[in-house]
SEKOL-28268 format. One record per residue: residue in three letters; x, y, z of N, C-alpha, C in turn. Coordinates in Angstrom, 3 decimals, decimal comma. Layout:
N
{r Ala {X Y Z} {X Y Z} {X Y Z}}
...
END
This chain:
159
{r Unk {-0,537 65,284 98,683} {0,105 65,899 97,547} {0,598 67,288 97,958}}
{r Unk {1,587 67,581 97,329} {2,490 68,606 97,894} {2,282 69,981 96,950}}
{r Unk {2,435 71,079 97,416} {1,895 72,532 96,623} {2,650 72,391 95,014}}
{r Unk {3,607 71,883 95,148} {4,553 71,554 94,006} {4,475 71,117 93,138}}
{r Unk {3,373 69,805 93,793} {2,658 68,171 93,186} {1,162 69,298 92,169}}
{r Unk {0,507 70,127 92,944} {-0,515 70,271 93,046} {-0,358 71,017 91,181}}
{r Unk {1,202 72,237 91,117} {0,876 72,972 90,558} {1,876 72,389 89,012}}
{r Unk {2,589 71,172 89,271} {2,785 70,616 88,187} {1,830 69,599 87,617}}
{r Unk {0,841 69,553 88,416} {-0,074 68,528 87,898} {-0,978 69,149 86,883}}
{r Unk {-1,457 70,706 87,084} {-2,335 71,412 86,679} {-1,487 71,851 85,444}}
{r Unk {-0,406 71,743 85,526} {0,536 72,249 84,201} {0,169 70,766 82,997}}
{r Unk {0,240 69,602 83,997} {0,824 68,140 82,904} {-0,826 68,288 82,836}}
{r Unk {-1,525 68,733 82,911} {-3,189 68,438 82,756} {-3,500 69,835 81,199}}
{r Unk {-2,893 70,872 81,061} {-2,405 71,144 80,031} {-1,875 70,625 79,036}}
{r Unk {-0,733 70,318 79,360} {-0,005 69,364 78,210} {-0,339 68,121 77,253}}
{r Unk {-1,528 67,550 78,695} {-2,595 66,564 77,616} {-3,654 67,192 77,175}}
{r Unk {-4,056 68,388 77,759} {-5,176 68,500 76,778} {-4,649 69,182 74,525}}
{r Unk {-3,431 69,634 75,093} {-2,968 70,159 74,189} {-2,147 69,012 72,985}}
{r Unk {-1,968 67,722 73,935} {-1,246 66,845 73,033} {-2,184 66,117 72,204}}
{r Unk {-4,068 65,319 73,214} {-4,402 64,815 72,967} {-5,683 65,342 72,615}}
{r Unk {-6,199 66,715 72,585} {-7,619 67,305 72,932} {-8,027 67,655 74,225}}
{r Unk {-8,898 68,668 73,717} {-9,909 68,870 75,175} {-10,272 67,772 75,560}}
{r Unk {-10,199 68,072 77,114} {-10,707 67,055 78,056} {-9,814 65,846 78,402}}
{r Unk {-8,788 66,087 77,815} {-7,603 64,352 78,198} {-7,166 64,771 79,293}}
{r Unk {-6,867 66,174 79,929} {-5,775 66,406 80,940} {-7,083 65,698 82,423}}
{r Unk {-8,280 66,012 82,283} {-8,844 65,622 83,045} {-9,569 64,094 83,292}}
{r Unk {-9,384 63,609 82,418} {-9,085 62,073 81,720} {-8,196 61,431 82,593}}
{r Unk {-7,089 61,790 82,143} {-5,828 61,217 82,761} {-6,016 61,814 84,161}}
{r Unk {-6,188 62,687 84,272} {-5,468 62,596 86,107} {-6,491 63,377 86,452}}
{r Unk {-7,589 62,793 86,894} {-8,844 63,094 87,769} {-8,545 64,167 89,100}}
{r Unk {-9,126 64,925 89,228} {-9,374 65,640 90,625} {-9,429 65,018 91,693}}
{r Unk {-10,297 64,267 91,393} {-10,712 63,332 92,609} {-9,988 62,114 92,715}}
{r Unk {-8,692 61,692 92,215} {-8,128 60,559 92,132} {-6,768 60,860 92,894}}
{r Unk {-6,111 59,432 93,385} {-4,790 59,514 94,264} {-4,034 59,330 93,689}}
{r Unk {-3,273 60,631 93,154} {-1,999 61,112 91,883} {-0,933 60,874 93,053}}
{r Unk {0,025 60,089 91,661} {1,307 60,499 92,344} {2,490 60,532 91,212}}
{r Unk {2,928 61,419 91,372} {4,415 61,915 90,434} {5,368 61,671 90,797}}
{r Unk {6,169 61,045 89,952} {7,763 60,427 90,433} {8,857 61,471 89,765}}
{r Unk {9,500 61,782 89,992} {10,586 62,830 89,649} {11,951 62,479 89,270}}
{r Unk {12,197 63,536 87,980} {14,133 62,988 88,060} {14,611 63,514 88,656}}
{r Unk {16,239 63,307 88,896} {16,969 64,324 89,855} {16,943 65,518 89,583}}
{r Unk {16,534 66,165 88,542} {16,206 67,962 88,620} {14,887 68,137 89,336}}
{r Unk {14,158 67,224 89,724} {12,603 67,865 90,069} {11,451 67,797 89,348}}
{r Unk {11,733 67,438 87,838} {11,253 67,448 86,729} {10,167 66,121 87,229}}
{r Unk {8,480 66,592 86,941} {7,925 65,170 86,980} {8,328 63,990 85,545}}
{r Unk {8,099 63,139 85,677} {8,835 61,869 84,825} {7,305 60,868 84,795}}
{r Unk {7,264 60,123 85,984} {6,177 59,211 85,575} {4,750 59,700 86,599}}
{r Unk {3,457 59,307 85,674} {2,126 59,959 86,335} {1,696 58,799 86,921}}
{r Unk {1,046 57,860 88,105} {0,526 57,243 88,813} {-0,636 57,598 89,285}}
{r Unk {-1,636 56,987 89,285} {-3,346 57,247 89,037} {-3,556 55,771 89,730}}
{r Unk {-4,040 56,250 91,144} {-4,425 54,646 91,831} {-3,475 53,695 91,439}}
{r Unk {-2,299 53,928 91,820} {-1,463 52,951 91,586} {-0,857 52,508 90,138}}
{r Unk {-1,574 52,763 89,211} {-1,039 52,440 87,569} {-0,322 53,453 86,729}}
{r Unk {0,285 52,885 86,281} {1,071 53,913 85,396} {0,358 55,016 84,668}}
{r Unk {-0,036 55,751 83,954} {-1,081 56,735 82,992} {-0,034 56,845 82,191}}
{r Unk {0,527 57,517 82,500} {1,983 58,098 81,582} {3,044 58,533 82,337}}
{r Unk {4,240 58,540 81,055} {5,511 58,968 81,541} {5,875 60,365 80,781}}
{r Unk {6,069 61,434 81,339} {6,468 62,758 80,744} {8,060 62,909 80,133}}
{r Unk {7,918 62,906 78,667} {9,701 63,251 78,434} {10,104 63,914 78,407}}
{r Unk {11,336 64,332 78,210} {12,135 65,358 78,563} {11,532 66,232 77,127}}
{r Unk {11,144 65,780 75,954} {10,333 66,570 74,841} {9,482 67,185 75,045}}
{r Unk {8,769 66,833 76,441} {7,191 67,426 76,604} {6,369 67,051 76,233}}
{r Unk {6,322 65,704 75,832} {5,252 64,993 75,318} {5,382 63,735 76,194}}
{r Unk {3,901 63,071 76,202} {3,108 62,102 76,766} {3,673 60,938 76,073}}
{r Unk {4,253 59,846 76,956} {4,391 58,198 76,565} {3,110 57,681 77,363}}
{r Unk {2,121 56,975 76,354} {0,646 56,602 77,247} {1,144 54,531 77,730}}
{r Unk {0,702 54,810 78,926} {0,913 53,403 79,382} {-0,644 53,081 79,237}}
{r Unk {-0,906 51,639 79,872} {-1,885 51,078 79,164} {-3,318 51,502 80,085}}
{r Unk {-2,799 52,121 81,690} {-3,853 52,816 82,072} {-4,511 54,288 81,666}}
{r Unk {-3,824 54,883 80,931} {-3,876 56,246 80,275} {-4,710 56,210 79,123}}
{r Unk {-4,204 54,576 77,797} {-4,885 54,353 77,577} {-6,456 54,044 77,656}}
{r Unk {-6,464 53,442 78,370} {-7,984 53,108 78,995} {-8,257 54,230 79,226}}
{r Unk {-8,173 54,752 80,096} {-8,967 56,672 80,557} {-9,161 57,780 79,311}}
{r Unk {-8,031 57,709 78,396} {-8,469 58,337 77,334} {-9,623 57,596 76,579}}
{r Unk {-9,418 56,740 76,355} {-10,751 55,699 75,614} {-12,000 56,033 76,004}}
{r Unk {-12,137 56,176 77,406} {-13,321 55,896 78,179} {-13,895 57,549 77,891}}
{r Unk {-13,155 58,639 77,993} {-12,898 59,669 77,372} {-13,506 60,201 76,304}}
{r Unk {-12,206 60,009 75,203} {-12,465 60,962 74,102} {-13,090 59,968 73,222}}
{r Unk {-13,484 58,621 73,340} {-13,966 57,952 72,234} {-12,893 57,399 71,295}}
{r Unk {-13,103 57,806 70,403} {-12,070 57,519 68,942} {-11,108 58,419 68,685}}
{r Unk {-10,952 59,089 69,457} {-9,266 60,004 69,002} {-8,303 59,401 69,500}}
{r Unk {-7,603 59,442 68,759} {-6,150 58,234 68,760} {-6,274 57,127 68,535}}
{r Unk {-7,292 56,866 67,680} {-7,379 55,063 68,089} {-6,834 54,785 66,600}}
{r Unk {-6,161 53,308 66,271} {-5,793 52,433 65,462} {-6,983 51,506 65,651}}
{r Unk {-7,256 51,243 64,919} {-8,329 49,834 65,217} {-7,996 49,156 64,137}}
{r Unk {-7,465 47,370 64,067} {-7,322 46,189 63,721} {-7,903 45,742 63,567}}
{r Unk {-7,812 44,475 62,600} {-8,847 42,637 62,240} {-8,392 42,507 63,787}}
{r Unk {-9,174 41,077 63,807} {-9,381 40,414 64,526} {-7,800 39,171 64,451}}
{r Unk {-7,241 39,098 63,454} {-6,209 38,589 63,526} {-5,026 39,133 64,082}}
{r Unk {-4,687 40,097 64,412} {-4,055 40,704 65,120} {-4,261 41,101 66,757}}
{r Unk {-5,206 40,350 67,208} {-5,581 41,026 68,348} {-4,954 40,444 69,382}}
{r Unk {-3,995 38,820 68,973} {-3,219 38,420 69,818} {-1,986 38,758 69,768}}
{r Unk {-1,649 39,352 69,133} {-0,224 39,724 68,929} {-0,218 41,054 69,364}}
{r Unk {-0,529 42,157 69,242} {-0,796 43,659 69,767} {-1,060 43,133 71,161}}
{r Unk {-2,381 42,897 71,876} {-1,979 42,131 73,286} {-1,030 41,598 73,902}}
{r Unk {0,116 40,807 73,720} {1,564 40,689 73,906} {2,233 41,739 73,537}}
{r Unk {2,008 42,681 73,001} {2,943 44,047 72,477} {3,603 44,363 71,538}}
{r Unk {3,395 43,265 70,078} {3,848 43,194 68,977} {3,654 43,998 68,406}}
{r Unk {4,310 44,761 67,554} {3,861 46,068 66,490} {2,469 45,983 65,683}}
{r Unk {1,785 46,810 64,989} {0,943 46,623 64,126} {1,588 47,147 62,855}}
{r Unk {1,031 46,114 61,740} {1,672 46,770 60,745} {0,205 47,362 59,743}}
{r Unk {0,449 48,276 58,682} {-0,564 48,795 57,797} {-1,746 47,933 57,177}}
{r Unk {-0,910 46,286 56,529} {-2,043 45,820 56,302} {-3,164 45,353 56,725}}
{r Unk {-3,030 45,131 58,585} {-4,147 44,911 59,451} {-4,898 45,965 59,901}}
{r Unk {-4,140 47,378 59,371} {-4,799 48,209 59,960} {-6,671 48,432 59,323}}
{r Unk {-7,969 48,318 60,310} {-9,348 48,619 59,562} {-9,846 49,880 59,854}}
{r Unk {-9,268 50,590 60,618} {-9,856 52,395 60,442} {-8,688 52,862 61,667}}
{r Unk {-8,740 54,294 61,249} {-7,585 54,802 61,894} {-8,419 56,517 62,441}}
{r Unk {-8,119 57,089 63,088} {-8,491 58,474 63,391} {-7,672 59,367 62,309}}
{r Unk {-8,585 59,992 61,583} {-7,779 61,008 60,720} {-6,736 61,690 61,096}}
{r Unk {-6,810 62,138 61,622} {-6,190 63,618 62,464} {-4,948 62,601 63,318}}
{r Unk {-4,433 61,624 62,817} {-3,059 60,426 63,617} {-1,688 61,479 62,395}}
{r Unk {-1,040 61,292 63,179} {0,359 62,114 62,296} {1,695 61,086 62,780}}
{r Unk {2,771 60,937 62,288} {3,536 60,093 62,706} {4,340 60,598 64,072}}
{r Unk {4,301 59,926 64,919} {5,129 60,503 66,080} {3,901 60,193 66,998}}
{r Unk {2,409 60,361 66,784} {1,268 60,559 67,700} {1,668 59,488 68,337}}
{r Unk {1,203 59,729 69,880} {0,549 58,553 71,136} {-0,624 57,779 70,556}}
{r Unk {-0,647 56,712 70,156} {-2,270 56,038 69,902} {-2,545 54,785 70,922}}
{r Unk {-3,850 54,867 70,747} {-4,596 53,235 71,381} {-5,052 52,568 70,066}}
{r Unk {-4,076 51,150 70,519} {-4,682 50,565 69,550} {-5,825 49,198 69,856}}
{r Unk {-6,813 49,343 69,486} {-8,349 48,543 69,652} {-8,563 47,508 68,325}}
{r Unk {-9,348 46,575 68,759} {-9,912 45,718 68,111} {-10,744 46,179 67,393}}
{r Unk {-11,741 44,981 66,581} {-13,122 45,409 65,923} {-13,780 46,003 67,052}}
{r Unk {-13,841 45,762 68,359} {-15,108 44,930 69,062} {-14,855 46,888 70,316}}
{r Unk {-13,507 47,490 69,878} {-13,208 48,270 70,223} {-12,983 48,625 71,836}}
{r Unk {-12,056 47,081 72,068} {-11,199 47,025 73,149} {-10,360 47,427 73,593}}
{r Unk {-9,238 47,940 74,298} {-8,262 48,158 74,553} {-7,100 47,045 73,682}}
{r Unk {-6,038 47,000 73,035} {-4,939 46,057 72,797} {-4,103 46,503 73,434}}
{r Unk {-3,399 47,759 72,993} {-2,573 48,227 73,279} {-2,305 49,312 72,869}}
{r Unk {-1,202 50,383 73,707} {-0,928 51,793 73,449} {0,745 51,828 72,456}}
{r Unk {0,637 52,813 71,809} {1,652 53,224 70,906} {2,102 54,078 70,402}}
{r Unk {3,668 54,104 69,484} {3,613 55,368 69,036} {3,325 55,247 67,312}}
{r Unk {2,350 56,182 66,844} {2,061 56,195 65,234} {3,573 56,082 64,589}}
{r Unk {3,971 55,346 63,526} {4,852 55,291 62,527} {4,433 56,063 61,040}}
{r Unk {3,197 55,996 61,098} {2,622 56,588 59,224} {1,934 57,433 60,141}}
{r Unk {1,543 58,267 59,246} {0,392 59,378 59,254} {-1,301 58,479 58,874}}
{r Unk {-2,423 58,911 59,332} {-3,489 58,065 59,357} {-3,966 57,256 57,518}}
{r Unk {-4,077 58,024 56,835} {-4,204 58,193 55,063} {-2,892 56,982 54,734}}
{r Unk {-1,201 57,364 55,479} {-0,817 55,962 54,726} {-1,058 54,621 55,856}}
{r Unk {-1,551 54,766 56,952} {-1,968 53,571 57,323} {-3,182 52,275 56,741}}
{r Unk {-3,746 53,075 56,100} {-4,847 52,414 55,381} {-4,488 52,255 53,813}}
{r Unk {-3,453 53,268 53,552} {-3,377 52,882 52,123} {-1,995 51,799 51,698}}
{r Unk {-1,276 51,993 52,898} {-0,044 50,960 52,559} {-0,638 49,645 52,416}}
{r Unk {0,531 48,529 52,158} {-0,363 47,037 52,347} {1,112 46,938 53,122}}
{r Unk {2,120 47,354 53,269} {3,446 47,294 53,847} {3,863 48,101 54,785}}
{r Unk {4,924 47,935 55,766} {5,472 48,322 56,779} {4,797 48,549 58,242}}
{r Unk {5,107 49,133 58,855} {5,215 49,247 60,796} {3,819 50,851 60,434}}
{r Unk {3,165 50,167 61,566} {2,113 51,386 61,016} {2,260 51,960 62,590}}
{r Unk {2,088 51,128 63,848} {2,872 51,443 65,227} {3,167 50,432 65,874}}
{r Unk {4,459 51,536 66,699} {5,170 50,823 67,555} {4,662 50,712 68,707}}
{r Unk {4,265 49,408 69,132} {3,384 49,276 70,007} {4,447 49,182 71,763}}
{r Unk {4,088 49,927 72,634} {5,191 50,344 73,524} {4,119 48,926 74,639}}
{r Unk {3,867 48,644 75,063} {2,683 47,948 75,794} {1,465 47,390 75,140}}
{r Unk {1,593 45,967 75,470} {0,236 45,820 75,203} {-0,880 45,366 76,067}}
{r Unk {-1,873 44,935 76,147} {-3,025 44,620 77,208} {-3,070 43,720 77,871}}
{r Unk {-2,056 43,149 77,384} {-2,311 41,183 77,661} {-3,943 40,632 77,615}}
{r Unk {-3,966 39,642 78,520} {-5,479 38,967 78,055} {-6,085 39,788 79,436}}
{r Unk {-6,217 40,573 79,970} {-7,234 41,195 80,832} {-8,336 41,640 80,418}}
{r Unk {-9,037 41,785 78,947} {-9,805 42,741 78,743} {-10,442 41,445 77,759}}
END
Protein backbone atom coordinates (compact mmCIF):
# COMPACT_ATOMS: atom_id res chain seq x y z
CA UNK A 1 0.00 0.00 0.00
CA UNK A 2 1.18 3.24 -1.12
CA UNK A 3 1.71 6.59 1.31
CA UNK A 4 -1.34 7.88 -0.67
CA UNK A 5 -3.28 4.47 -0.11
CA UNK A 6 -2.20 4.74 3.53
CA UNK A 7 -3.49 8.41 4.08
CA UNK A 8 -6.80 8.13 2.15
CA UNK A 9 -7.63 5.16 3.91
CA UNK A 10 -7.30 6.85 7.37
CA UNK A 11 -9.50 9.69 5.88
CA UNK A 12 -12.40 6.86 4.37
CA UNK A 13 -11.99 5.26 8.05
CA UNK A 14 -13.42 8.72 9.19
CA UNK A 15 -16.05 8.98 6.90
CA UNK A 16 -17.47 5.64 8.24
CA UNK A 17 -17.16 6.28 11.49
CA UNK A 18 -19.05 9.51 10.94
CA UNK A 19 -21.65 7.97 8.45
CA UNK A 20 -22.21 4.84 10.44
CA UNK A 21 -20.88 5.37 14.24
CA UNK A 22 -17.96 4.86 16.23
CA UNK A 23 -16.02 2.07 15.40
CA UNK A 24 -17.33 1.27 11.58
CA UNK A 25 -14.20 2.95 10.02
CA UNK A 26 -12.29 0.18 11.80
CA UNK A 27 -14.93 -2.43 10.99
CA UNK A 28 -14.68 -1.92 7.51
CA UNK A 29 -11.13 -1.69 6.80
CA UNK A 30 -9.06 -3.41 9.48
CA UNK A 31 -5.37 -2.48 10.14
CA UNK A 32 -4.39 -5.64 9.85
CA UNK A 33 -6.24 -6.54 6.63
CA UNK A 34 -5.09 -6.51 2.69
CA UNK A 35 -6.88 -3.12 1.55
CA UNK A 36 -7.06 -2.20 -1.71
CA UNK A 37 -8.53 1.04 -3.34
CA UNK A 38 -9.50 1.40 -6.85
CA UNK A 39 -9.52 4.95 -8.16
CA UNK A 40 -11.26 7.27 -10.75
CA UNK A 41 -9.39 9.13 -13.21
CA UNK A 42 -8.92 12.15 -10.76
CA UNK A 43 -7.27 9.91 -8.06
CA UNK A 44 -10.32 10.00 -6.10
CA UNK A 45 -10.69 6.47 -4.16
CA UNK A 46 -14.09 4.88 -5.64
CA UNK A 47 -14.23 1.20 -4.58
CA UNK A 48 -12.81 -0.34 -0.95
CA UNK A 49 -11.52 -4.12 -1.32
CA UNK A 50 -10.91 -6.02 2.01
CA UNK A 51 -9.34 -9.56 1.14
CA UNK A 52 -10.57 -9.47 -2.05
CA UNK A 53 -14.46 -8.41 -1.49
CA UNK A 54 -16.04 -5.50 -2.14
CA UNK A 55 -16.83 -3.44 1.53
CA UNK A 56 -17.86 -0.42 -0.22
CA UNK A 57 -17.91 1.98 -2.95
CA UNK A 58 -17.17 5.80 -2.07
CA UNK A 59 -19.40 8.47 -4.06
CA UNK A 60 -18.67 11.31 -5.40
CA UNK A 61 -21.34 12.64 -2.29
CA UNK A 62 -19.07 11.30 0.30
CA UNK A 63 -21.03 8.79 1.40
CA UNK A 64 -20.69 4.94 1.73
CA UNK A 65 -22.61 2.41 -0.88
CA UNK A 66 -22.26 -0.89 1.58
CA UNK A 67 -21.68 -4.08 -0.51
CA UNK A 68 -22.54 -7.24 1.08
CA UNK A 69 -18.98 -7.67 2.67
CA UNK A 70 -19.19 -4.29 4.54
CA UNK A 71 -22.31 -5.46 5.44
CA UNK A 72 -21.21 -8.40 7.27
CA UNK A 73 -18.22 -6.43 9.09
CA UNK A 74 -20.50 -3.80 10.22
CA UNK A 75 -22.91 -6.50 11.66
CA UNK A 76 -20.24 -8.37 13.26
CA UNK A 77 -19.45 -4.81 14.60
CA UNK A 78 -21.93 -2.50 15.66
CA UNK A 79 -24.70 -5.08 16.31
CA UNK A 80 -28.06 -3.49 15.41
CA UNK A 81 -27.27 -0.15 13.91
CA UNK A 82 -28.55 -0.05 10.56
CA UNK A 83 -30.34 -3.02 10.57
CA UNK A 84 -33.97 -3.59 8.89
CA UNK A 85 -34.99 -6.85 10.16
CA UNK A 86 -37.96 -8.89 8.26
CA UNK A 87 -40.60 -12.05 8.61
CA UNK A 88 -39.39 -14.86 7.56
CA UNK A 89 -41.39 -14.54 4.35
CA UNK A 90 -39.30 -12.30 2.85
CA UNK A 91 -36.08 -13.78 3.40
CA UNK A 92 -36.08 -15.28 -0.10
CA UNK A 93 -36.66 -12.51 -1.96
CA UNK A 94 -34.22 -9.81 -0.15
CA UNK A 95 -31.54 -12.75 -0.71
CA UNK A 96 -31.95 -12.46 -4.55
CA UNK A 97 -32.00 -8.60 -4.03
CA UNK A 98 -35.61 -7.75 -4.17
CA UNK A 99 -36.68 -4.59 -2.35
CA UNK A 100 -38.28 -4.76 1.09
CA UNK A 101 -41.36 -3.21 1.46
CA UNK A 102 -42.95 -1.66 5.04
CA UNK A 103 -45.38 -4.32 5.58
CA UNK A 104 -42.68 -7.07 6.18
CA UNK A 105 -40.79 -4.83 7.91
CA UNK A 106 -40.50 -6.52 12.16
CA UNK A 107 -38.09 -3.94 13.85
CA UNK A 108 -36.03 -1.35 12.40
CA UNK A 109 -33.06 0.76 14.21
CA UNK A 110 -34.51 4.03 15.34
CA UNK A 111 -32.02 6.37 14.49
CA UNK A 112 -32.62 4.85 10.16
CA UNK A 113 -33.48 8.28 8.21
CA UNK A 114 -34.28 7.99 4.52
CA UNK A 115 -31.23 8.00 2.34
CA UNK A 116 -29.33 5.70 5.28
CA UNK A 117 -26.97 2.62 4.15
CA UNK A 118 -28.83 -0.39 5.98
CA UNK A 119 -28.40 -4.26 6.49
CA UNK A 120 -31.15 -5.91 6.03
CA UNK A 121 -31.51 -9.33 8.42
CA UNK A 122 -33.91 -11.90 9.11
CA UNK A 123 -35.67 -12.97 12.41
CA UNK A 124 -32.82 -15.31 13.08
CA UNK A 125 -30.59 -12.04 12.40
CA UNK A 126 -28.67 -13.04 9.33
CA UNK A 127 -27.24 -11.18 6.81
CA UNK A 128 -30.05 -10.77 3.57
CA UNK A 129 -28.97 -8.02 2.22
CA UNK A 130 -27.52 -4.37 2.13
CA UNK A 131 -29.50 -1.17 1.16
CA UNK A 132 -30.51 2.12 0.81
CA UNK A 133 -33.45 3.28 3.56
CA UNK A 134 -36.56 4.72 1.53
CA UNK A 135 -38.78 5.79 4.92
CA UNK A 136 -37.37 7.02 7.96
CA UNK A 137 -37.41 4.07 10.81
CA UNK A 138 -41.16 5.21 12.69
CA UNK A 139 -42.75 5.09 8.95
CA UNK A 140 -41.26 1.75 8.28
CA UNK A 141 -43.19 0.06 10.89
CA UNK A 142 -46.10 2.18 10.71
CA UNK A 143 -46.85 2.04 6.91
CA UNK A 144 -48.63 -1.27 5.71
CA UNK A 145 -47.57 0.26 2.05
CA UNK A 146 -44.70 1.13 -0.14
CA UNK A 147 -40.66 0.48 -0.68
CA UNK A 148 -39.25 0.70 2.81
CA UNK A 149 -35.50 -0.24 0.98
CA UNK A 150 -33.89 -0.40 -1.93
CA UNK A 151 -32.12 -3.30 -1.66
CA UNK A 152 -28.69 -2.70 -3.81
CA UNK A 153 -27.36 -6.57 -3.20
CA UNK A 154 -28.52 -9.29 -1.73
CA UNK A 155 -26.85 -12.46 0.09
CA UNK A 156 -27.94 -15.09 -2.02
CA UNK A 157 -28.16 -18.53 -0.23
CA UNK A 158 -24.54 -18.42 1.40
CA UNK A 159 -25.53 -17.69 4.85
Amino acid sequence: MTEADAADLADLRVVADYQFGGGAGDALFPADADIELSRSRSGRPRQVYVEGDRVTSYGTDGRFTLGIAGGRRLRAELDDAYVVRVGDESIPFVRDGKNVFAKFVTDVDPGIRPSDEVCVVGPDGNLLGVGRAELSADAMLDFETGMAVRVREGAGSEE
